[in-house]
VMD Tcl script that draws the C-alpha trace (Angstrom):
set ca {
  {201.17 69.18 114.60}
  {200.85 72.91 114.02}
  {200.62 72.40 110.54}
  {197.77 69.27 110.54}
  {196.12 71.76 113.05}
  {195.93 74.56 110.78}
  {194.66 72.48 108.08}
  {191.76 71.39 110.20}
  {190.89 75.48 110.95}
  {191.04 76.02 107.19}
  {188.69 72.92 106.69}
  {186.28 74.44 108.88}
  {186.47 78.12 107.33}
  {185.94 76.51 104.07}
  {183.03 74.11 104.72}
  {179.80 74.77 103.47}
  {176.65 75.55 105.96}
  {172.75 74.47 105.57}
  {170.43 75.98 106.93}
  {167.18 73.93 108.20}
  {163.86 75.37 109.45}
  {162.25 73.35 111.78}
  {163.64 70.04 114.30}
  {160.83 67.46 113.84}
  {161.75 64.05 112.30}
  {162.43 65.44 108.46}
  {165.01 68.56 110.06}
  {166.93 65.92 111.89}
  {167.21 63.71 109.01}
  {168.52 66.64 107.09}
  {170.80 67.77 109.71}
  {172.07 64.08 109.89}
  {172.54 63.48 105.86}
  {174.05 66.85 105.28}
  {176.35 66.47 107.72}
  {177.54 63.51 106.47}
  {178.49 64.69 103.31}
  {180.59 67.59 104.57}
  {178.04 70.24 105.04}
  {178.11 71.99 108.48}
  {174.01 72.37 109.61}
  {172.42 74.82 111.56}
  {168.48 73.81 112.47}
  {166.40 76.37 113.91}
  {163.34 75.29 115.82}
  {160.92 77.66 117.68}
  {160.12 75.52 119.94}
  {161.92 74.14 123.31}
  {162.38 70.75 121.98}
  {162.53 68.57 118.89}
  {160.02 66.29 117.94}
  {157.58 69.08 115.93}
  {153.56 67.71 115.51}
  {154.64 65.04 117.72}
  {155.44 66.46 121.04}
  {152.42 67.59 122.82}
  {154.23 69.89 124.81}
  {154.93 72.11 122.43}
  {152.47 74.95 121.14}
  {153.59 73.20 117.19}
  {152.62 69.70 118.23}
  {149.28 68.60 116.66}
  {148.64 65.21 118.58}
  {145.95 64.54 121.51}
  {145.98 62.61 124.90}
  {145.24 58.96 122.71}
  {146.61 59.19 119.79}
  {148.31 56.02 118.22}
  {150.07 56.26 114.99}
  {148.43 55.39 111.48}
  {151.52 53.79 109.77}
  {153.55 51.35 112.09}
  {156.63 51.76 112.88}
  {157.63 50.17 110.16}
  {157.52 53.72 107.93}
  {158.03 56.32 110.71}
  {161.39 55.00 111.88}
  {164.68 55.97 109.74}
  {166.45 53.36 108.13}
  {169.68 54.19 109.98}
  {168.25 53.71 113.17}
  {165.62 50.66 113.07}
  {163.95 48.88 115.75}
  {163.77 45.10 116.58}
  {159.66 45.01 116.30}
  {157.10 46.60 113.92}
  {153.81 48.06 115.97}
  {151.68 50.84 115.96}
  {153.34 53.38 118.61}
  {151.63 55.81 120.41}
  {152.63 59.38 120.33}
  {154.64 59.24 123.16}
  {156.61 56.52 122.12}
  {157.62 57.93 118.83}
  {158.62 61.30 120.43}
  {160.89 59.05 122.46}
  {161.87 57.61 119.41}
  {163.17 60.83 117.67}
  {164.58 62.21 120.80}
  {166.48 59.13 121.02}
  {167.60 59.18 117.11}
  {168.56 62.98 118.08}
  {170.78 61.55 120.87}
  {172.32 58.40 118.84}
  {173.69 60.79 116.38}
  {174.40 63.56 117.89}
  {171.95 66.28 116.33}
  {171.07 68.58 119.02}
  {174.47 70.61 118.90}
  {173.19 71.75 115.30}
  {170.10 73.03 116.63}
  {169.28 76.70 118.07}
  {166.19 76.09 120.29}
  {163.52 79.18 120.56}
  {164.37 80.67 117.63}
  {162.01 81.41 114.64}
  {162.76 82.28 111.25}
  {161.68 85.28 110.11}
  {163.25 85.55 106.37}
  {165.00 83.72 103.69}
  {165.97 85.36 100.39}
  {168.12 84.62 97.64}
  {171.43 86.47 97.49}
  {173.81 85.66 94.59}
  {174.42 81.96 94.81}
  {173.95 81.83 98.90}
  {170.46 82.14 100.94}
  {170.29 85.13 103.23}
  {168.53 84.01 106.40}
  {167.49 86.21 109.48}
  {166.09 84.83 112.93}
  {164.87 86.09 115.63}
  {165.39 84.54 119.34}
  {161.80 84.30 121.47}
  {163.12 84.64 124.68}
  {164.95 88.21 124.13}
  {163.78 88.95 120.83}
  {167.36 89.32 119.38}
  {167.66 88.87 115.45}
  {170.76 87.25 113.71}
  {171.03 87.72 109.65}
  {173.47 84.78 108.54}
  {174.17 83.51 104.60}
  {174.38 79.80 103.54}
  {174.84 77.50 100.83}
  {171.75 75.65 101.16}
  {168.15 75.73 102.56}
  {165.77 73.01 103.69}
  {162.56 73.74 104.60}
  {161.68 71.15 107.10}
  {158.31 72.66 108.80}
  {155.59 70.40 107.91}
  {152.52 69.98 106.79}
  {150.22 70.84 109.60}
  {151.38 74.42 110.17}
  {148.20 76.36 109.75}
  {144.76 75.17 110.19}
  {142.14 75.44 107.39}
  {139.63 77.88 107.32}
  {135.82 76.81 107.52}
  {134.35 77.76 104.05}
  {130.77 76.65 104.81}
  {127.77 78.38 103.68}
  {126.15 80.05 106.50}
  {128.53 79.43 108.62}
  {128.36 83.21 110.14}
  {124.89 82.62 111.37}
  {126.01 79.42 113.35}
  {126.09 80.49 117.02}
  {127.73 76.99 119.05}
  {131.21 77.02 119.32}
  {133.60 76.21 116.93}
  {136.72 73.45 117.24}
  {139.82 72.50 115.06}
  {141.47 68.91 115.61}
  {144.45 71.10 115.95}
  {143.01 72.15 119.53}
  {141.72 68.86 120.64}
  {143.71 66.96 123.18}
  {140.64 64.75 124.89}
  {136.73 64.54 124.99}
  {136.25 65.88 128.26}
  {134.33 69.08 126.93}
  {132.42 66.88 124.80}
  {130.38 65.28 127.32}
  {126.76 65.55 126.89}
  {127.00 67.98 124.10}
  {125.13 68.11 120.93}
  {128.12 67.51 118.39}
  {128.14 67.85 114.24}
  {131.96 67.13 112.45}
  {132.86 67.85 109.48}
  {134.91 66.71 107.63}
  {136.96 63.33 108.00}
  {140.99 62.09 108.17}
  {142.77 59.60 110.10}
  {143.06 62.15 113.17}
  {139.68 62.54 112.23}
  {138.32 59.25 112.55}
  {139.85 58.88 116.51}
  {138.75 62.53 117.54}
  {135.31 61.35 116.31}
  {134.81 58.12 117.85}
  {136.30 60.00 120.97}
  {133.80 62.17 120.79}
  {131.05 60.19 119.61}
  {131.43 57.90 122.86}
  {130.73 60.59 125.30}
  {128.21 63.28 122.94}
  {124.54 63.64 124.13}
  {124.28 63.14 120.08}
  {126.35 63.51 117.30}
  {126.60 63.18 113.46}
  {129.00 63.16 111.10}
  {128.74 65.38 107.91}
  {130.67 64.21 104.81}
  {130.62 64.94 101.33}
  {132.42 61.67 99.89}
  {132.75 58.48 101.07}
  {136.29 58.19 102.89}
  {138.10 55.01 101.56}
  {139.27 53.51 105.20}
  {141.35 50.73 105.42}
  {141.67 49.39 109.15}
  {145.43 49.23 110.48}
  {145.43 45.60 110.89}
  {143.96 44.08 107.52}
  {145.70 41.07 107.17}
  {143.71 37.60 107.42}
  {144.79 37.00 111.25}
  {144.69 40.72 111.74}
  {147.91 40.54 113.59}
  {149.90 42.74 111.37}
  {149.98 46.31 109.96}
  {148.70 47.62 107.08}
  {152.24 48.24 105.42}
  {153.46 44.82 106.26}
  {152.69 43.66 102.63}
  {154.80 42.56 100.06}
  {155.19 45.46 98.34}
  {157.94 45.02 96.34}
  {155.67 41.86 94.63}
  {152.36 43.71 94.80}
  {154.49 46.65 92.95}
  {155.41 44.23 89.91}
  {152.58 42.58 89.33}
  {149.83 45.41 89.03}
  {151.25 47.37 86.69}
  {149.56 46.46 83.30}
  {151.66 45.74 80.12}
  {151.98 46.19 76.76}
  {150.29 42.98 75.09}
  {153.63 41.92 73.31}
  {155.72 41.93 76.54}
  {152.47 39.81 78.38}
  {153.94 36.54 77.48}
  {157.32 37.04 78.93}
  {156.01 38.46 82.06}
  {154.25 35.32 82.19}
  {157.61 33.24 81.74}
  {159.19 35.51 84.31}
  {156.15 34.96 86.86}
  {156.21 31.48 86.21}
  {159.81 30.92 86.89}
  {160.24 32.87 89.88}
  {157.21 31.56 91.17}
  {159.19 28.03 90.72}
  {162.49 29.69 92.33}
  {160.95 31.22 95.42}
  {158.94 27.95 96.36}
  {162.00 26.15 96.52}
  {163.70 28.70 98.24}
  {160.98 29.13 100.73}
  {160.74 25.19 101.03}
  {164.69 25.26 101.87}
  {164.34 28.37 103.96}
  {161.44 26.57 106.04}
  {163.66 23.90 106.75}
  {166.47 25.49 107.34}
  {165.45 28.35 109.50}
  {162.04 26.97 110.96}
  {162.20 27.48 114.94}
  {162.68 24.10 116.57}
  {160.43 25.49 119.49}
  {157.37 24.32 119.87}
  {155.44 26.16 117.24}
  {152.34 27.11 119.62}
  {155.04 28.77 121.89}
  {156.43 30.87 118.52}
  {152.94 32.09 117.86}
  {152.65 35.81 118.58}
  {150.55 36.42 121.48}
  {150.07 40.28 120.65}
  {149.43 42.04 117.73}
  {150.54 45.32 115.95}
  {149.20 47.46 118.91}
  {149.69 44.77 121.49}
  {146.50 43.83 122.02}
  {146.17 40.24 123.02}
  {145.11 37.84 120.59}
  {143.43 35.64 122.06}
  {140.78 37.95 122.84}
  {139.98 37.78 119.71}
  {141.02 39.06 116.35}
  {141.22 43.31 115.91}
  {141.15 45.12 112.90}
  {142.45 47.91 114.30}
  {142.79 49.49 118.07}
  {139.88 48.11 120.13}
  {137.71 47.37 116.82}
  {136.70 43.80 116.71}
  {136.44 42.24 113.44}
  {132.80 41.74 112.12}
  {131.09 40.94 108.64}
  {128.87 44.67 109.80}
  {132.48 46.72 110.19}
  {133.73 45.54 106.78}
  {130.45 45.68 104.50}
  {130.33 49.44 105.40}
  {133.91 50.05 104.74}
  {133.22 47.75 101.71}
  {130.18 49.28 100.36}
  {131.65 52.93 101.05}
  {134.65 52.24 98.45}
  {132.26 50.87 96.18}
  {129.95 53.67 96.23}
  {132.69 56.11 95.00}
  {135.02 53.03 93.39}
  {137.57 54.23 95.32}
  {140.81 52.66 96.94}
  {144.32 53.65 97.28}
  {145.28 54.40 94.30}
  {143.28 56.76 93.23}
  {141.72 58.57 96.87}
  {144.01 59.40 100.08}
  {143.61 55.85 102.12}
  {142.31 56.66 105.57}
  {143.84 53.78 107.77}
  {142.07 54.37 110.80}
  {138.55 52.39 110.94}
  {138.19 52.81 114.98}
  {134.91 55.00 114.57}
  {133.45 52.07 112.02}
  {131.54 50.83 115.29}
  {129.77 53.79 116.57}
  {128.67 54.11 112.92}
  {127.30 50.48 112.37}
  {126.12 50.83 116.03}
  {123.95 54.26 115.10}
  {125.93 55.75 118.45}
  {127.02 58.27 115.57}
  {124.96 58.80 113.04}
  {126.16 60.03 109.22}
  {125.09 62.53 106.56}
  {126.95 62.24 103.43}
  {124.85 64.94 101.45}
  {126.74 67.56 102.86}
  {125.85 70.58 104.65}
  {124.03 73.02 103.08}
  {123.68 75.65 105.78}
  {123.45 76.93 109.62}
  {120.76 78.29 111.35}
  {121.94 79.58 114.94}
  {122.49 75.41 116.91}
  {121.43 73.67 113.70}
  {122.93 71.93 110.73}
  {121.08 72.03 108.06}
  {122.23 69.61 105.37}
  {121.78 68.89 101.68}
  {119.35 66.78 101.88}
  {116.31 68.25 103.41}
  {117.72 66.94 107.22}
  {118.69 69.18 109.83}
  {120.65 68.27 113.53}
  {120.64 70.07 116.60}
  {124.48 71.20 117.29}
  {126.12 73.38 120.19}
  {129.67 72.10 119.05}
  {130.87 72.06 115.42}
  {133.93 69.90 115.07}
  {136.00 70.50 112.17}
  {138.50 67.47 111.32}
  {139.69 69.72 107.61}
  {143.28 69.91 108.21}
  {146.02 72.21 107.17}
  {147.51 74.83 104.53}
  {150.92 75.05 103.84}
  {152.69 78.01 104.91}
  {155.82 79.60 104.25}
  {155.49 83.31 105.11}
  {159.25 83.45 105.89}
  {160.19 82.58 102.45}
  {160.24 84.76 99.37}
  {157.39 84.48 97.60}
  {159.21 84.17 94.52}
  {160.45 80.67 96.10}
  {157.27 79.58 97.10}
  {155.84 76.51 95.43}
  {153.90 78.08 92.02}
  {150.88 75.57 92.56}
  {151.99 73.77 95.94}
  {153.88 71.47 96.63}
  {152.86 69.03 93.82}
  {154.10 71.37 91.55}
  {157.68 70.38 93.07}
  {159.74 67.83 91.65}
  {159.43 64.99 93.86}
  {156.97 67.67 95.84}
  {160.83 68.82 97.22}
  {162.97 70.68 94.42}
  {162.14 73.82 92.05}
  {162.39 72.54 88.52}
  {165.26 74.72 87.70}
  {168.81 73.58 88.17}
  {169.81 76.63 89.78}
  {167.42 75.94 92.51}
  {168.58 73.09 93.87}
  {169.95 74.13 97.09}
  {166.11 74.84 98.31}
  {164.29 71.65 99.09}
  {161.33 71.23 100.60}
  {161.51 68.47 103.05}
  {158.63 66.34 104.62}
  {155.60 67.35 101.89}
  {155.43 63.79 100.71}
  {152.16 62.03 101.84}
  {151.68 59.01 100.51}
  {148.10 57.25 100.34}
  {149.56 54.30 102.20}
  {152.90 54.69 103.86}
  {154.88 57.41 105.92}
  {156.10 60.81 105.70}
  {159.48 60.09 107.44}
  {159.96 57.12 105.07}
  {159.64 59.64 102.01}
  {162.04 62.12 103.79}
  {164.44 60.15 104.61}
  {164.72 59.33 101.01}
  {164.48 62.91 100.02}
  {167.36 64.14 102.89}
  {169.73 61.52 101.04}
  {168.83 63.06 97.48}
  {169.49 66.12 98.36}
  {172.59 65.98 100.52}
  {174.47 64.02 97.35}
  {172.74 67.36 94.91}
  {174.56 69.60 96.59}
  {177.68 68.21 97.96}
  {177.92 68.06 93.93}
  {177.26 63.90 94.18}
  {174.26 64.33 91.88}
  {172.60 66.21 89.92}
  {168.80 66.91 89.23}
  {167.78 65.08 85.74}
  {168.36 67.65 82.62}
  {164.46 67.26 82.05}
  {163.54 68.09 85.31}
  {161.21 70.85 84.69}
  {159.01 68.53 82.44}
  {159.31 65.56 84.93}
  {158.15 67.73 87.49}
  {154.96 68.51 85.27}
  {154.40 65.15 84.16}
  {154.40 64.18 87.92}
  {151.96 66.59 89.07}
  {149.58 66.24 86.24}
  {149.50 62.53 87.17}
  {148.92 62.90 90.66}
  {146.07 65.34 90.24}
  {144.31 63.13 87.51}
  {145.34 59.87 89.79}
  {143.64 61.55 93.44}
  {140.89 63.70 91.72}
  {138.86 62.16 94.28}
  {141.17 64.00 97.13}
  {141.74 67.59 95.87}
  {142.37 69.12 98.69}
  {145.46 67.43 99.86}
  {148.08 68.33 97.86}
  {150.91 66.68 99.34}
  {149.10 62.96 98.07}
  {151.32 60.81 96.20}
  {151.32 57.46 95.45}
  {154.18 55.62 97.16}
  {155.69 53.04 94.42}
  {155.66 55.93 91.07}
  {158.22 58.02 94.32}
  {160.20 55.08 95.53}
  {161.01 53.93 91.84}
  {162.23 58.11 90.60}
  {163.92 58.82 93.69}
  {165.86 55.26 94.23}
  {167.16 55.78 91.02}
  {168.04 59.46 91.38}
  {169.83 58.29 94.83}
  {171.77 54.77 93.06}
  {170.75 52.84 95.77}
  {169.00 50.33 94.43}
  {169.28 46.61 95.27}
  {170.95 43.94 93.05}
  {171.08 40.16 93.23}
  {174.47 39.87 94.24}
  {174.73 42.77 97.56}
  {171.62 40.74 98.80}
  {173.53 37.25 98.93}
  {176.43 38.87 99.43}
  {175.29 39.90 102.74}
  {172.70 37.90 103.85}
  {172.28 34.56 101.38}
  {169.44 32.68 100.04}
  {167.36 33.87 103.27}
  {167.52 37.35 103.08}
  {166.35 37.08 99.46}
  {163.66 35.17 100.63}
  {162.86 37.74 102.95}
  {162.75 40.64 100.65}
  {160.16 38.35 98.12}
  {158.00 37.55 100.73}
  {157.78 40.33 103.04}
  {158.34 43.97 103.20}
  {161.78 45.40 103.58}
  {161.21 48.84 102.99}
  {163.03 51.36 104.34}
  {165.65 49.16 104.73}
  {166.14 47.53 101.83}
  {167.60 50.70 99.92}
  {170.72 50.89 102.36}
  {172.05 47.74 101.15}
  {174.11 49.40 98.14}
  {174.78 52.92 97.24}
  {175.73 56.29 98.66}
  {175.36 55.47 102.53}
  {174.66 52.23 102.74}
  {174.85 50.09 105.62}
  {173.94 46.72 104.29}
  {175.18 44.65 107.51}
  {172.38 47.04 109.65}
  {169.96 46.91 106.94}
  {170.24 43.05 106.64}
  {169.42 42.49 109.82}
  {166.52 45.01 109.96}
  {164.82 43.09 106.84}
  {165.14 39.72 109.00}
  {162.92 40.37 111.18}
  {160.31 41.71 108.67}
  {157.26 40.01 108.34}
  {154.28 39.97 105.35}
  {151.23 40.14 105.36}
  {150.08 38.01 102.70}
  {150.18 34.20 103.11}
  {153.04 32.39 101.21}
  {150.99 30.11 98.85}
  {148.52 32.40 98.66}
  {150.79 34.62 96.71}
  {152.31 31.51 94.29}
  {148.65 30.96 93.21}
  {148.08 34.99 92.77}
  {151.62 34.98 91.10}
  {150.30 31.93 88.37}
  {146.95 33.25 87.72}
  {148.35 36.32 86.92}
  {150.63 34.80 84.57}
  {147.85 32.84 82.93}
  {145.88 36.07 82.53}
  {149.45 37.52 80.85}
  {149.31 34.20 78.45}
  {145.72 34.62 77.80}
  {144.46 31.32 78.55}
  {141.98 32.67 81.44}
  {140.35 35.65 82.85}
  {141.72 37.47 85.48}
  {140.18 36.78 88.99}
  {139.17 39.10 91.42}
  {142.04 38.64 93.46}
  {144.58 39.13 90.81}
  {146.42 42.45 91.02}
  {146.41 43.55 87.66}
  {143.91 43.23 84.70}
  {143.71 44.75 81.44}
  {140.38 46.31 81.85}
  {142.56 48.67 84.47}
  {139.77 47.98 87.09}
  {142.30 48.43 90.01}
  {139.89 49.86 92.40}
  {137.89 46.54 92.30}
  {141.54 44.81 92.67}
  {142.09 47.06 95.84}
  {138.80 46.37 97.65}
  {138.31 42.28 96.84}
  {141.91 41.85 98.21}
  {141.61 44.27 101.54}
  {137.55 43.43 102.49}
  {136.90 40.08 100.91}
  {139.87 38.11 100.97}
  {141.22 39.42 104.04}
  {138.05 40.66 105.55}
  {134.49 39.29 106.41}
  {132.47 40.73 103.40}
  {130.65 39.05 100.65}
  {129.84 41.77 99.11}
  {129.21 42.23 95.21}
  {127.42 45.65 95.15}
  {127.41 48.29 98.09}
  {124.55 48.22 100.05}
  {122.28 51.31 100.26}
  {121.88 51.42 104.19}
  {125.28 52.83 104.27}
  {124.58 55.37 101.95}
  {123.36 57.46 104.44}
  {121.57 60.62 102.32}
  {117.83 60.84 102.37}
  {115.93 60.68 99.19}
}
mol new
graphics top color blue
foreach p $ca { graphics top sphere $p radius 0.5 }
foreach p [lrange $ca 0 end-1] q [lrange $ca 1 end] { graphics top cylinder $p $q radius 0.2 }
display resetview
């Protein structure tokens, strides 16, 4: 006994420490994942509690009195800890959420509450890290093996760079320091600016103003949370492992066996669906099995909702429409606001737009770009954040942000490794705490030795951030933008957990394949296999997923495509890819005319909302 005991003590003097700056969802994940692969973590958090933008008691939290979530649950939960239904929480419930994932797995012994961290330096091959204590202001210097810097993207407010904008004598207010409209009512109101906190805090606003108008440069590409056809379901609920596949254009001479491939799974999945519908249909009356609620539990039969209290009209959907076809925008290529609740003060005129821009202030006035003007005691600025990371060495910092990063979380330099940057992946459509999730697992298996970063990772780094600023040239000011399936497919690899054929029917048959064709089982579907996988938990997860694109409708999308592929007819506009690399027009038929109200061919210039 003495001797098992004193191999445990020198086990614990030899284990390797992390160090983790900040205890919102991506510091827990790390804490968790490091942890797990024999690291001992230490998370400091200057706050009282964990939970970071999300806990509106703290001074760090960045959400307001009604804030629901953007992406469903579906992308903000972590894969080792899912949930039985997919909706749109509201902030309160994911706080609960992450306090509850802190409790499950016992992360809040590896945090030191009220304590900031003042500086981390290189020294030799460890990180020297000193912190400071808020309540008594006592400092601690301490070395570890490895760094993860887990604060966030919403640490410091942009500044207003407006012309005039010293003359302007109304008051100024960030998002960052709204929690309600109360001391909005009545007012005379200009935003600028827009975002998905953006487009609440507006329509907040908007509802109570004496008048107000919103000032934008560029049409926003917004995508309500509920687009599917019975706008029941979230906005990440499609097949995206499908959709994935089929728009990525070819090389002509591998066209043809695409099209064999399409046609042959398309052949295989019917008659596994067919089985699967008889096999697992309920036996209940189906009427009874019909959801009464929908992502945000809203009930249905008042009628359908594209997103929280936003009905679903053929008005709502032209403007969203004709504002992606103005500036051909759509996910791929512009950050995807998903978040259309202000769409009906605008179509209403309750708020009016400018989309010249503003040009300059005079004292309570706006003037803007186009020869108009508005009256304005309160200037509402919805322009987000800067990254910050004045307790790092500036040597460490990003060179040109975090795009710049490989995977926006590692140095590209081998030697690096043991800094990541955790939580700086934003993708167009998706989550954060997807991405770090993914990210926390890389990591931990770099350096518990596991893995290694790829030899070429300084020029995979530069490729990635070259294509990412040529992809969202139309969003240049958030740097964190990527586009979801180009991460999933580098970092699933980089990890080794991704699925096969045989883990899937090994653990849940013919129906879980079905499942993961016809619906979408991300997170969970890359826990099935590989370094911590939990495929019986993950399984079960990806049951209850549903999709958002009708069954048959996606055979007939499947076999034009691969009649496009053979040549024998031009693509439709539903098809999601073509060869004249039009996605954008891919993008908005699918999302506002097949799943929406509009007919629209060409935007319509009542929306354009500029003077001439």
């Amino acid at each position: 006994e003495r001797s098992k005991a004193s191999e445990e003590e020198k086990m614990n003097d030899e284990k390797k420490s992390v160090c983790i700056v900040g205890a919102g969802i991506s510091g827990l994940c790390a804490i968790k994942e490091t942890r797990e692969v024999g690291f001992e973590p230490f998370c400091f958090e200057l706050c009282r509690d964990v939970g970071g933008v999300f806990n509106l008691a703290l001074n760090g939290g960045r959400v307001y009195d009604n804030c629901h979530l953007t992406v469903s649950s579906r992308f903000m939960l972590m894969s080792s800890y899912p949930t039985s239904k997919i909706e749109h929480w509201h902030h309160s419930e994911y706080l609960k959420y992450i306090q509850d994932f802190s409790k499950e797995f016992d992360l809040l012994k590896h945090i030191s509450f009220h304590t900031e961290v003042k500086w981390i330096e290189k020294e030799g091959d460890k990180w020297r890290v000193t912190t400071k204590s808020v309540l008594d202001d006592s400092t601690q210097t301490k070395l570890f093996d490895a760094v993860a810097i887990c604060c966030g993207t919403h640490q410091i407010p942009k500044k207003i760079d407006l012309p005039g904008i010293e003359q302007f004598k109304g008051k100024v207010v960030h998002t960052k320091d709204y929690y309600n409209n109360e001391s909005f009512v009545g007012k005379k109101v200009v935003s600028v600016g827009f975002g998905e906190s953006g487009a609440d805090i507006i329509k907040e606003v908007s509802n109570v103003a004496g008048s107000m108008t919103m000032s934008i440069r560029s049409y926003p590409f917004i995508l309500p949370r509920q687009p599917d056809k019975a706008h029941t379901l979230s906005t990440d609920s499609h097949p995206v492992i499908i959709l994935a596949a089929l728009s990525q254009p070819i090389d002509w001479y591998l066209r043809p066996l695409r099209a064999i491939v399409l046609i042959l799974g398309t052949a295989v999945t019917s008659c596994l669906y067919l089985i699967g519908s008889f096999l697992f249909r309920n036996n209940s009356d189906k009427e009874e099995s019909k959801p009464k609620l929908d992502s945000f539990r809203q009930p249905i039969d008042n009628g359908p909702m594209i997103d929280l209290n936003t009905p679903s009209t053929k008005e709502h959907f032209e403007l969203m429409h004709s504002w992606a076809m103005f500036d051909k925008t759509c996910p791929a290529n512009k950050f995807c606001t998903k978040n259309a609740t202000c769409v009906p003060n605008i179509v209403s005129g309750k708020l009016q737009v400018n989309a010249s821009g503003i040009k300059t202030f005079e004292h309570n006035k706006v003037i803007f770009n186009d020869g108009t003007s508005a009256d304005c005691e309160v200037l509402l600025a919805c322009i987000g954040y800067d990254d910050a990371f004045p307790f790092l060495d500036s040597k460490y910092h990003p060179p040109q942000g975090v795009r710049s990063l490989y995977l926006h979380a590692f140095h590209p330099d081998q030697d690096l490794c043991s800094l990541s940057f955790i939580g700086f992946n934003r993708p167009s459509i998706g989550g954060i705490p997807l991405c770090s999730e993914l990210i926390c697992r890389y990591w931990a298996l770099l350096i518990s030795g596991q893995r290694s970063l790829p030899a070429d990772v300084a020029v995979r780094a530069k490729v990635q951030a070259r294509k990412e600023t040529e992809q969202f040239a139309l969003s240049p000011g958030v740097n964190s933008l990527m586009f979801l399936p180009d991460f999933l497919h580098e970092v699933v690899h980089q990890i080794g957990c991704e699925p096969n054929i045989p883990t899937i029917l090994k653990y849940g048959g013919f129906h879980l394949l079905l499942k993961i064709l016809t619906a979408n089982p991300i997170p969970h579907l890359f826990r099935l296999k590989g370094p911590g996988a939990t495929p019986e938990l993950s399984a079960k997860a990806i049951f209850v997923s549903e999709g958002s694109v009708d069954f048959w409708f996606g055979v007939w999308l499947a076999l034009q495509n691969a009649l496009a592929d053979l040549g024998i007819k031009r693509v439709p506009a539903y098809s999601l890819h073509d060869y004249s690399y039009n996605h954008g027009q891919t993008y908005r038929d699918y999302f506002f005319k097949y799943c929406g109200l509009s007919n629209l061919d060409a935007p319509l210039d009542k929306y354009k909302y500029i003077k001439t």
